[in-house]
SETIGU-122540 format. One record per residue: residue number from 1; x, y, z of N, C-alpha, C, CB in turn. Coordinates in steps of 0.05 Angstrom, whole numbers, always signed. Glycine has a CB too. Layout:
N
<site><num>NUM</num><n_xx>X</n_xx><n_yy>Y</n_yy><n_zz>Z</n_zz><ca_xx>X</ca_xx><ca_yy>Y</ca_yy><ca_zz>Z</ca_zz><c_xx>X</c_xx><c_yy>Y</c_yy><c_zz>Z</c_zz><cb_xx>X</cb_xx><cb_yy>Y</cb_yy><cb_zz>Z</cb_zz></site>
...
% end
This chain:
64
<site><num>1</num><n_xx>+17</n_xx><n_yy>-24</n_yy><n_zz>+0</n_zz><ca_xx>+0</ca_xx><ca_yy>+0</ca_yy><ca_zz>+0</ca_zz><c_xx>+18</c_xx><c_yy>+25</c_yy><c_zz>+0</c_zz><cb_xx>-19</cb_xx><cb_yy>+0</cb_yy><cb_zz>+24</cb_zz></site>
<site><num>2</num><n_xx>+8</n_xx><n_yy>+47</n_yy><n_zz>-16</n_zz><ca_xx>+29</ca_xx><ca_yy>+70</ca_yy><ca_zz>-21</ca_zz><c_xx>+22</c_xx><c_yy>+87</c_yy><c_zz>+7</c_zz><cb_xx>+23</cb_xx><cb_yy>+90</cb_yy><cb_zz>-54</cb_zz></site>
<site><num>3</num><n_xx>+44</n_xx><n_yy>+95</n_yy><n_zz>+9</n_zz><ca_xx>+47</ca_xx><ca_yy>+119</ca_yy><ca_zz>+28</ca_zz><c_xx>+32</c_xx><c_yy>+147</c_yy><c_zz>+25</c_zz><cb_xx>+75</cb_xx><cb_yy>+126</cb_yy><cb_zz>+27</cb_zz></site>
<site><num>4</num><n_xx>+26</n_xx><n_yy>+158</n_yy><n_zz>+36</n_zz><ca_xx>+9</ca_xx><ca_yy>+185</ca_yy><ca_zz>+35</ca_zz><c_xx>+34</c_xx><c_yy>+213</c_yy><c_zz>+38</c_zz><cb_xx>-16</cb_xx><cb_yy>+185</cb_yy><cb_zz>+67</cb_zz></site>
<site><num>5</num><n_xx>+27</n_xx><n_yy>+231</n_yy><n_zz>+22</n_zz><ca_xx>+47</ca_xx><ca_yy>+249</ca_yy><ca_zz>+15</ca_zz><c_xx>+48</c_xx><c_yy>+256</c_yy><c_zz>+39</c_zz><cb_xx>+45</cb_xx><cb_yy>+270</cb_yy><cb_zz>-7</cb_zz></site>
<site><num>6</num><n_xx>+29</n_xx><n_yy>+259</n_yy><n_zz>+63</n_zz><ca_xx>+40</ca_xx><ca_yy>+270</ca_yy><ca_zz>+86</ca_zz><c_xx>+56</c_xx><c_yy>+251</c_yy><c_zz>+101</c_zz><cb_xx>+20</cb_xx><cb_yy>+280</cb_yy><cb_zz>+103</cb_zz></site>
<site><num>7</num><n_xx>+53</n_xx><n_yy>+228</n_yy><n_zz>+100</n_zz><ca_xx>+69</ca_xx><ca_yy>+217</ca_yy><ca_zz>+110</ca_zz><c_xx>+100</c_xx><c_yy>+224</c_yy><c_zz>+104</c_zz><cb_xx>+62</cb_xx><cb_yy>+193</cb_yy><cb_zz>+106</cb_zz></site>
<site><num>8</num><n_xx>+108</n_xx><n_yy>+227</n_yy><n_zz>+76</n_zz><ca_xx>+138</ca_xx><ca_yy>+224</ca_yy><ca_zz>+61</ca_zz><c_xx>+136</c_xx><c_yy>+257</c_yy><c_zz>+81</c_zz><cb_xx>+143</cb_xx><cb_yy>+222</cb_yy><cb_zz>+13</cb_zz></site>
<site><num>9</num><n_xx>+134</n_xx><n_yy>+271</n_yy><n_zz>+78</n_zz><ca_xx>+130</ca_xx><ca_yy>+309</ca_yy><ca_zz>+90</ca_zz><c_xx>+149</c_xx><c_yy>+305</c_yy><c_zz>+118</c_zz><cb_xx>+86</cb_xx><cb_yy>+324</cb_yy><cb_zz>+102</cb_zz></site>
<site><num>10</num><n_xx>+129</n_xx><n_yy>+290</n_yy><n_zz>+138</n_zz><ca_xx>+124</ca_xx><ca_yy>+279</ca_yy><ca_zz>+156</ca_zz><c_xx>+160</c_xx><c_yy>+268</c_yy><c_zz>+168</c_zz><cb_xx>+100</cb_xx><cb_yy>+257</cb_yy><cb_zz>+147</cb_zz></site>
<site><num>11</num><n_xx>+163</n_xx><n_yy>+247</n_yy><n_zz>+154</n_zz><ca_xx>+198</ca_xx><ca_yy>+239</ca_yy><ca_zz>+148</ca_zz><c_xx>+219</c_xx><c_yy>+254</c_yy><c_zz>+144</c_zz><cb_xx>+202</cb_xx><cb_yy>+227</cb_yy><cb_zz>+128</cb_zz></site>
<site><num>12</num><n_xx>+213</n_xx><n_yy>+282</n_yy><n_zz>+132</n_zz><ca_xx>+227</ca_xx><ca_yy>+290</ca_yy><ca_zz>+118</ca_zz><c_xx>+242</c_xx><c_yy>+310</c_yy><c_zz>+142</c_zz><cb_xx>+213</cb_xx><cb_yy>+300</cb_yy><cb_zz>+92</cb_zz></site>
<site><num>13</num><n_xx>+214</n_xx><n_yy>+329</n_yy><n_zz>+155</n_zz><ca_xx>+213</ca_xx><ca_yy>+340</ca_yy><ca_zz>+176</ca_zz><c_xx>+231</c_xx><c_yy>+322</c_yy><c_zz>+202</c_zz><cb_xx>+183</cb_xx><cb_yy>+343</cb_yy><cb_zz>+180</cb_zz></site>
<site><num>14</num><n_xx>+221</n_xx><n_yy>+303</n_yy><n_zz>+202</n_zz><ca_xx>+240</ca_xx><ca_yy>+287</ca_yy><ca_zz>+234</ca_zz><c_xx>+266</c_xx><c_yy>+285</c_yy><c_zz>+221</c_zz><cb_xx>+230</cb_xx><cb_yy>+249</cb_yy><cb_zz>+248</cb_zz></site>
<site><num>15</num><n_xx>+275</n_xx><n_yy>+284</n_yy><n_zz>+201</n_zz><ca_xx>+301</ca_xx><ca_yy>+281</ca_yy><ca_zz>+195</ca_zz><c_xx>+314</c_xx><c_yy>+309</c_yy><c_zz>+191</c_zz><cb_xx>+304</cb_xx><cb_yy>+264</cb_yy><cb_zz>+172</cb_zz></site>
<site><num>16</num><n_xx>+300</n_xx><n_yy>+332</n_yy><n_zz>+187</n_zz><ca_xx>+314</ca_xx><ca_yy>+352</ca_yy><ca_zz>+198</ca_zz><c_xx>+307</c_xx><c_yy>+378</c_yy><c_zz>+174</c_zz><cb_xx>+349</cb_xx><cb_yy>+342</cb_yy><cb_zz>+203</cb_zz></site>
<site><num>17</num><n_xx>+284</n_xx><n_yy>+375</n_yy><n_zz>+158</n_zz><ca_xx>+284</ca_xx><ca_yy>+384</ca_yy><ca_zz>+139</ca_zz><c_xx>+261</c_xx><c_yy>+408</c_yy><c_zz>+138</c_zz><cb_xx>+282</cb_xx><cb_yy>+364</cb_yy><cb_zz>+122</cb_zz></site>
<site><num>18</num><n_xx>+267</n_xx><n_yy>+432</n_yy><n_zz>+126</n_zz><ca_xx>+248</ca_xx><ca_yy>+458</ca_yy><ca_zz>+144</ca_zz><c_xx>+233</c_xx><c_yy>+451</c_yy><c_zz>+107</c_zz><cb_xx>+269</cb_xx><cb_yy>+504</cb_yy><cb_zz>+160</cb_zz></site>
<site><num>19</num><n_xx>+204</n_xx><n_yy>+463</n_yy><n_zz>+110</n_zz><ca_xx>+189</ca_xx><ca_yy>+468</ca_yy><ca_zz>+94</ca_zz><c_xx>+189</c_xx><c_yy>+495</c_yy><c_zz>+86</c_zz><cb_xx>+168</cb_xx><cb_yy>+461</cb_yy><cb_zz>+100</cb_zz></site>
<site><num>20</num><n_xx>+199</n_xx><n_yy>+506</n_yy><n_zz>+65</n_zz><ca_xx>+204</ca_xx><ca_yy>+529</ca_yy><ca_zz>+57</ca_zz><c_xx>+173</c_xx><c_yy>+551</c_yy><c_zz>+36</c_zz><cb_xx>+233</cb_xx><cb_yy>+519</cb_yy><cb_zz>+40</cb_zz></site>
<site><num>21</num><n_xx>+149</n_xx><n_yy>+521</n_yy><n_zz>+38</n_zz><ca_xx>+126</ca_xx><ca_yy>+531</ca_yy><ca_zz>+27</ca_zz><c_xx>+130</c_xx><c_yy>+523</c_yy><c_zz>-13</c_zz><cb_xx>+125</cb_xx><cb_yy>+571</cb_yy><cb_zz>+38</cb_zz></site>
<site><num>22</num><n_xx>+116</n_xx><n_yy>+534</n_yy><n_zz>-26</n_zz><ca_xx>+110</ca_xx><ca_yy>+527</ca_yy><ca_zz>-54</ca_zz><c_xx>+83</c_xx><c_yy>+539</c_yy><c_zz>-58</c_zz><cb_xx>+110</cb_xx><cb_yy>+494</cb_yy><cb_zz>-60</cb_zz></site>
<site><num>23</num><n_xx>+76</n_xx><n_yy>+535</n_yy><n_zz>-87</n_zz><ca_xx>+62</ca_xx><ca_yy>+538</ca_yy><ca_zz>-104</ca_zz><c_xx>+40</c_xx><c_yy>+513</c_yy><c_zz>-100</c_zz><cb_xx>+78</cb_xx><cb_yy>+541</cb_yy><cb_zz>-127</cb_zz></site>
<site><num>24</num><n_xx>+7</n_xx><n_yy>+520</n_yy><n_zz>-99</n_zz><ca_xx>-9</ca_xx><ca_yy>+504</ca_yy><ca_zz>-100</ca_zz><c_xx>-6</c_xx><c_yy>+475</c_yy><c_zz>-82</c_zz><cb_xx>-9</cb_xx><cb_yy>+501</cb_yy><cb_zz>-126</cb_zz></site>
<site><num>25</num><n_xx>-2</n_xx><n_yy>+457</n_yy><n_zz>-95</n_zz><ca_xx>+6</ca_xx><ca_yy>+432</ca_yy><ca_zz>-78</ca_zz><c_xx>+36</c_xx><c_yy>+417</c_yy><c_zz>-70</c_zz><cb_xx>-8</cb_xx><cb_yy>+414</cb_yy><cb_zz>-93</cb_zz></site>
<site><num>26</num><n_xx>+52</n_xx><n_yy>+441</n_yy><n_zz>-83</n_zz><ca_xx>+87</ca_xx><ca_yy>+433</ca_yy><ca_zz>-80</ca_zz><c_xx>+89</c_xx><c_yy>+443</c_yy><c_zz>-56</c_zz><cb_xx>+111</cb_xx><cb_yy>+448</cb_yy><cb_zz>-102</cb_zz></site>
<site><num>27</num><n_xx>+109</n_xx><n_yy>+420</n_yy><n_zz>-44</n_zz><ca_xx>+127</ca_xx><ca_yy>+429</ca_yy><ca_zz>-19</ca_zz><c_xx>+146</c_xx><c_yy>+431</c_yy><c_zz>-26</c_zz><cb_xx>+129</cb_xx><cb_yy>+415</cb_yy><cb_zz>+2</cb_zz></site>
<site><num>28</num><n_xx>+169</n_xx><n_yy>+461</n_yy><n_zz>-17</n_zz><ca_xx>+200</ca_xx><ca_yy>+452</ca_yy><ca_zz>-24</ca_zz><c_xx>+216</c_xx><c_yy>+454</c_yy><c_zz>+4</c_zz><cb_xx>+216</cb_xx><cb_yy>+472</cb_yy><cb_zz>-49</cb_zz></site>
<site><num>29</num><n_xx>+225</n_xx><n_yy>+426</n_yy><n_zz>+9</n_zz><ca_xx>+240</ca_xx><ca_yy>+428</ca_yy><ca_zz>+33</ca_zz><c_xx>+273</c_xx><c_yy>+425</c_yy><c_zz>+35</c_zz><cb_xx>+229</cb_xx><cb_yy>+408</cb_yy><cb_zz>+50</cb_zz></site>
<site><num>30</num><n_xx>+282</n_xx><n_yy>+441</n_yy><n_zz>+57</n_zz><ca_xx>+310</ca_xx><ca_yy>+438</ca_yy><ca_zz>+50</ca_zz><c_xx>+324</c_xx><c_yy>+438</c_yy><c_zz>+68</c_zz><cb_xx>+321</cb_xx><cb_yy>+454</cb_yy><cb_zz>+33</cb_zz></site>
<site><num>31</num><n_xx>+338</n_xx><n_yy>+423</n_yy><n_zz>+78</n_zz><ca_xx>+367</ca_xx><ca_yy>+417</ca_yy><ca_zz>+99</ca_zz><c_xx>+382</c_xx><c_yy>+435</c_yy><c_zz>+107</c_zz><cb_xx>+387</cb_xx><cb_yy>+402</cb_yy><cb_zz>+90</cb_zz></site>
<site><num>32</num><n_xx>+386</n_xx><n_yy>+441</n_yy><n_zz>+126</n_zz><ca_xx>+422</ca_xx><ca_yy>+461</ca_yy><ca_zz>+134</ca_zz><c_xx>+438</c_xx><c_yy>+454</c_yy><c_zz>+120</c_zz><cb_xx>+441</cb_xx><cb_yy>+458</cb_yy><cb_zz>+164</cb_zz></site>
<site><num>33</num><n_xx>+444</n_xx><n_yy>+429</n_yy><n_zz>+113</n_zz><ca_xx>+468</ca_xx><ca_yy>+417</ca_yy><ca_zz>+99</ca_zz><c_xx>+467</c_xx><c_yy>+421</c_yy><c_zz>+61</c_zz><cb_xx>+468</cb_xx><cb_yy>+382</cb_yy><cb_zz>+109</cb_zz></site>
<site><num>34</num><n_xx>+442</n_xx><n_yy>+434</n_yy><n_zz>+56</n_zz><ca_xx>+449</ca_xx><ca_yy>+439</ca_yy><ca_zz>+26</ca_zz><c_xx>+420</c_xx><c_yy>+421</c_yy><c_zz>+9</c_zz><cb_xx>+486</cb_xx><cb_yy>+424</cb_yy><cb_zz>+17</cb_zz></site>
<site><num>35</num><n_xx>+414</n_xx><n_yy>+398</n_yy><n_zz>+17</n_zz><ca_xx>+396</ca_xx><ca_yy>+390</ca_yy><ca_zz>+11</ca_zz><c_xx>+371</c_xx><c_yy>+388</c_yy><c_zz>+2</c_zz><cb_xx>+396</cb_xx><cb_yy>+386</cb_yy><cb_zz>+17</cb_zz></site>
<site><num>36</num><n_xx>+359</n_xx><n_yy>+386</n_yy><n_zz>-17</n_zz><ca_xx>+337</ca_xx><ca_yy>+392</ca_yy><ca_zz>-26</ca_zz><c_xx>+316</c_xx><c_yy>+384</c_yy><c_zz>-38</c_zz><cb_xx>+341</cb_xx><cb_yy>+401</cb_yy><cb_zz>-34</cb_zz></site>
<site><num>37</num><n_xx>+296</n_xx><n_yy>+390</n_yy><n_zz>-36</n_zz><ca_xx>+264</ca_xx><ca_yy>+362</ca_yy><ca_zz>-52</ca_zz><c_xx>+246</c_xx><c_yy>+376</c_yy><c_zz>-48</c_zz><cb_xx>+251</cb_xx><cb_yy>+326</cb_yy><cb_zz>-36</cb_zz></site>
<site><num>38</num><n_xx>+232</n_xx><n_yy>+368</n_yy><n_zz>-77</n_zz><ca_xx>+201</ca_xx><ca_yy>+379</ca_yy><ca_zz>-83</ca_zz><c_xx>+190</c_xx><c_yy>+364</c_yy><c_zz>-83</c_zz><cb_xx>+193</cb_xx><cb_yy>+392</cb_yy><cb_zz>-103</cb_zz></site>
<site><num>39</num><n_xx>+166</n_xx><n_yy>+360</n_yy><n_zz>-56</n_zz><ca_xx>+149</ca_xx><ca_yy>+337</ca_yy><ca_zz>-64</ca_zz><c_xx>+116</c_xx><c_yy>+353</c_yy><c_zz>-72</c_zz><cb_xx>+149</cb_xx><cb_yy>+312</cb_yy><cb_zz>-35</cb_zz></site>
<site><num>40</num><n_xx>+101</n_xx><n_yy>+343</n_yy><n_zz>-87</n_zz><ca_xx>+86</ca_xx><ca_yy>+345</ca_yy><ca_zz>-106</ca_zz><c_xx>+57</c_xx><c_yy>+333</c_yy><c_zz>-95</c_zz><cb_xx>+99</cb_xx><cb_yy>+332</cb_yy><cb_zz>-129</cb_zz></site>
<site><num>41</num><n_xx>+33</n_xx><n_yy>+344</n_yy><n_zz>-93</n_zz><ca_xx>+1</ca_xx><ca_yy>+337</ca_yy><ca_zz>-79</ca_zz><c_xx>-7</c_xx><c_yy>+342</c_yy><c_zz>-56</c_zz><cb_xx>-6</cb_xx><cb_yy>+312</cb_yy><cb_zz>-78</cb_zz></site>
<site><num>42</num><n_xx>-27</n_xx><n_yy>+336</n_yy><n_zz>-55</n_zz><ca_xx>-41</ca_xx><ca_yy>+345</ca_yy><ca_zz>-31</ca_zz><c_xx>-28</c_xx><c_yy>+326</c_yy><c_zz>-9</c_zz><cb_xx>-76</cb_xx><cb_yy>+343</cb_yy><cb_zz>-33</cb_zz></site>
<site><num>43</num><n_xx>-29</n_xx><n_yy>+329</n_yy><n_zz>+20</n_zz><ca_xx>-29</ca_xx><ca_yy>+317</ca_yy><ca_zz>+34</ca_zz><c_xx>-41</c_xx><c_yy>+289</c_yy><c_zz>+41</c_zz><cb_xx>-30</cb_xx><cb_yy>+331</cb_yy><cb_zz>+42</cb_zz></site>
<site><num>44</num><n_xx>-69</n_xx><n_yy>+277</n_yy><n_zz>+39</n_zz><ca_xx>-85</ca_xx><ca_yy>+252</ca_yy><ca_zz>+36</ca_zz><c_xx>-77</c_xx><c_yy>+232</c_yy><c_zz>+16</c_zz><cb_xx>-112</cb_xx><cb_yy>+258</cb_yy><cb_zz>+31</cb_zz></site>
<site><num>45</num><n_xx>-60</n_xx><n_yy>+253</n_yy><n_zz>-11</n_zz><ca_xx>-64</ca_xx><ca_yy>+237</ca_yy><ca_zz>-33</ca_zz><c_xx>-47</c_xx><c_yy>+215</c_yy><c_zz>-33</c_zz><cb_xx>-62</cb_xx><cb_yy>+251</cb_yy><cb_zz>-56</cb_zz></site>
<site><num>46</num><n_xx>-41</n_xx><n_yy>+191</n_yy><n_zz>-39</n_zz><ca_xx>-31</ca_xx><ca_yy>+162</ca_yy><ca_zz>-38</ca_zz><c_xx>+3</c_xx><c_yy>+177</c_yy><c_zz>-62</c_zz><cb_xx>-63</cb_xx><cb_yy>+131</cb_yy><cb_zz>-59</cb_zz></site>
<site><num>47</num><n_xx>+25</n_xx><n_yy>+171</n_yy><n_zz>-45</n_zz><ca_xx>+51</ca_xx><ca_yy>+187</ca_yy><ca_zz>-52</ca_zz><c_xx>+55</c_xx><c_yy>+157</c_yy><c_zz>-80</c_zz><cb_xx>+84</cb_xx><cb_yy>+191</cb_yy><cb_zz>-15</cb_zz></site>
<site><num>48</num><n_xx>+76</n_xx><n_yy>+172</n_yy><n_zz>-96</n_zz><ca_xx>+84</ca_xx><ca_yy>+156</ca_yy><ca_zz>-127</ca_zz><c_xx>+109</c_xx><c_yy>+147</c_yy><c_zz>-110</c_zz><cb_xx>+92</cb_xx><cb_yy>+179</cb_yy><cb_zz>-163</cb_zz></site>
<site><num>49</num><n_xx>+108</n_xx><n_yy>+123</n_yy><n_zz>-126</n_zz><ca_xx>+139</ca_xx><ca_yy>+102</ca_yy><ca_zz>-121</ca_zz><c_xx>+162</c_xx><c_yy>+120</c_yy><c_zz>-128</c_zz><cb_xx>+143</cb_xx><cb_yy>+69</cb_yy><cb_zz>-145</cb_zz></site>
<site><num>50</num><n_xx>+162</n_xx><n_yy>+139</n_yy><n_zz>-143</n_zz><ca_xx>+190</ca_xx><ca_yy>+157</ca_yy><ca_zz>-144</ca_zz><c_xx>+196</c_xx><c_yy>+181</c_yy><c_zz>-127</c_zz><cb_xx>+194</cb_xx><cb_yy>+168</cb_yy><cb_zz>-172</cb_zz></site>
<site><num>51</num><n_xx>+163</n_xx><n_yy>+184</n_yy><n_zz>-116</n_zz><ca_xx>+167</ca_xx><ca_yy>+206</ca_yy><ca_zz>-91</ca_zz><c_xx>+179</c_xx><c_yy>+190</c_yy><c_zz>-64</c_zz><cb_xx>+134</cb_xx><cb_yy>+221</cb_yy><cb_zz>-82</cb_zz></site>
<site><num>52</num><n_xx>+174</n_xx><n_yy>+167</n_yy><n_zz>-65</n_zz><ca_xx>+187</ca_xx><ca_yy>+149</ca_yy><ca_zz>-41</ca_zz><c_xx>+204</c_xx><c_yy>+143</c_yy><c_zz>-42</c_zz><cb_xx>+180</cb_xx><cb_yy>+129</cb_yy><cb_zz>-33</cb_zz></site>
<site><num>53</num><n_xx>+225</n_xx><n_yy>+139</n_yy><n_zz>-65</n_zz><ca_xx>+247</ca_xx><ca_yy>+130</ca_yy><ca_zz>-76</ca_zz><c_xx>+266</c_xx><c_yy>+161</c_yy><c_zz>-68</c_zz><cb_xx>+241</cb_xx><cb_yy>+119</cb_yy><cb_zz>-112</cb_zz></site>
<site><num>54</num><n_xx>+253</n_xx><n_yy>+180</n_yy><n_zz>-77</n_zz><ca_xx>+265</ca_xx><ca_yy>+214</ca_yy><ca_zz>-77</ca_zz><c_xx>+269</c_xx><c_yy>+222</c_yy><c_zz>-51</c_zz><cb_xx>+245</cb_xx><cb_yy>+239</cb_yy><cb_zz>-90</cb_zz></site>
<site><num>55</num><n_xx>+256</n_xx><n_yy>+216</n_yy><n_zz>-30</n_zz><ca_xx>+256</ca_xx><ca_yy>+216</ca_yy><ca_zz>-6</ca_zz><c_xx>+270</c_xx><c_yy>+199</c_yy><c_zz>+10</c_zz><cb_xx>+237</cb_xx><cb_yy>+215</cb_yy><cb_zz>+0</cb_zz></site>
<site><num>56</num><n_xx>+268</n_xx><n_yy>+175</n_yy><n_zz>+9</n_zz><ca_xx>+294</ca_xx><ca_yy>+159</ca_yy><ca_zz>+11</ca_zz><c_xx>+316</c_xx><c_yy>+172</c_yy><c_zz>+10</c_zz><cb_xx>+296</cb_xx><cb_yy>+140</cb_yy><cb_zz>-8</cb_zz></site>
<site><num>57</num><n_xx>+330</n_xx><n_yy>+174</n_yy><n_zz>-6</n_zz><ca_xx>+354</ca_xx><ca_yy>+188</ca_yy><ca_zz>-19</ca_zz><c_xx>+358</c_xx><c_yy>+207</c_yy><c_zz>-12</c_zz><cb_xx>+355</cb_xx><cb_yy>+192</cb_yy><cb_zz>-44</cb_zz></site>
<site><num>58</num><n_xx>+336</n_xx><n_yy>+231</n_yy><n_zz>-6</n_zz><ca_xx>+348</ca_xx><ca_yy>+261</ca_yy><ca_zz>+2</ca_zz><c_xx>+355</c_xx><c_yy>+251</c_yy><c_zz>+27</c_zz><cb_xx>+327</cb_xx><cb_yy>+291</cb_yy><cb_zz>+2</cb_zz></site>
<site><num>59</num><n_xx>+343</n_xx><n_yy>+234</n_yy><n_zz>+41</n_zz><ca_xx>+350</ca_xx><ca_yy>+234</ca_yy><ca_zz>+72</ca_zz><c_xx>+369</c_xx><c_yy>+211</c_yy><c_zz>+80</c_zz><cb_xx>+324</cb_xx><cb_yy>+231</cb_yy><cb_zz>+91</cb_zz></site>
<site><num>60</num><n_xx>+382</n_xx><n_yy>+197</n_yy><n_zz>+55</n_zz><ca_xx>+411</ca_xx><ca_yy>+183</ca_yy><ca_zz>+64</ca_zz><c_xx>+436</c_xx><c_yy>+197</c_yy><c_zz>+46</c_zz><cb_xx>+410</cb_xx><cb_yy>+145</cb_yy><cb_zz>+57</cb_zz></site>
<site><num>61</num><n_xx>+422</n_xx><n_yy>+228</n_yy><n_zz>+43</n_zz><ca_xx>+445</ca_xx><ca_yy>+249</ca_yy><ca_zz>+25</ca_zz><c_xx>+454</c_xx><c_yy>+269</c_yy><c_zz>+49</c_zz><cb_xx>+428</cb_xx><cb_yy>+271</cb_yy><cb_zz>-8</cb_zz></site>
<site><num>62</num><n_xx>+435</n_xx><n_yy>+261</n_yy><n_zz>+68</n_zz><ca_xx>+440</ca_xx><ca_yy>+284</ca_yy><ca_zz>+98</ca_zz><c_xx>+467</c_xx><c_yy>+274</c_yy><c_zz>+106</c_zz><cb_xx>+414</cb_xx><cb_yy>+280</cb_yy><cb_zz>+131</cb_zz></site>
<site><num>63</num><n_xx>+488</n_xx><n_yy>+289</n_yy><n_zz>+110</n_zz><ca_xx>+508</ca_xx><ca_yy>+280</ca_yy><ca_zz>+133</ca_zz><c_xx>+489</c_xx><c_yy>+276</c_yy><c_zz>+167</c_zz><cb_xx>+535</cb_xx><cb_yy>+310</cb_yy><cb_zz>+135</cb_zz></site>
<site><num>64</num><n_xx>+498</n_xx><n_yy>+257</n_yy><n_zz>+180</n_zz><ca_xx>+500</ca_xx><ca_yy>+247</ca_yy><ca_zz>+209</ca_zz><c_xx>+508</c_xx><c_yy>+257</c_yy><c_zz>+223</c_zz><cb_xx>+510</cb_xx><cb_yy>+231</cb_yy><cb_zz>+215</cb_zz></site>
% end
């Protein structure tokens, strides 16, 4: 079962990531460390396998 874009938001935030706001349904969030991701829909809506994949990745691109 797919993840809900608030959930991926949600992750992104505990790992250290400020929401800098967007356009319509874009979030763009971004790290102290340089990092960066646009995730894309409403909050309820069921997240895409490459938004989970994109999220993944921004948050094993964080230094520790």
């Amino acid at each position: 079962m797919p993840k809900k874009v608030g959930e991926l938001i949600r992750r992104l935030k505990k790992a250290g990531f400020v929401d800098r706001g967007g356009k319509g349904s874009h979030r763009n969030l971004t790290h102290p460390s340089g990092v960066k991701i646009t995730i894309s829909g409403n909050l309820g809506h069921d997240a895409k396998k490459y938004q989970e994949r994109a999220v993944e990745k921004a948050i094993r691109e964080v230094p520790k």
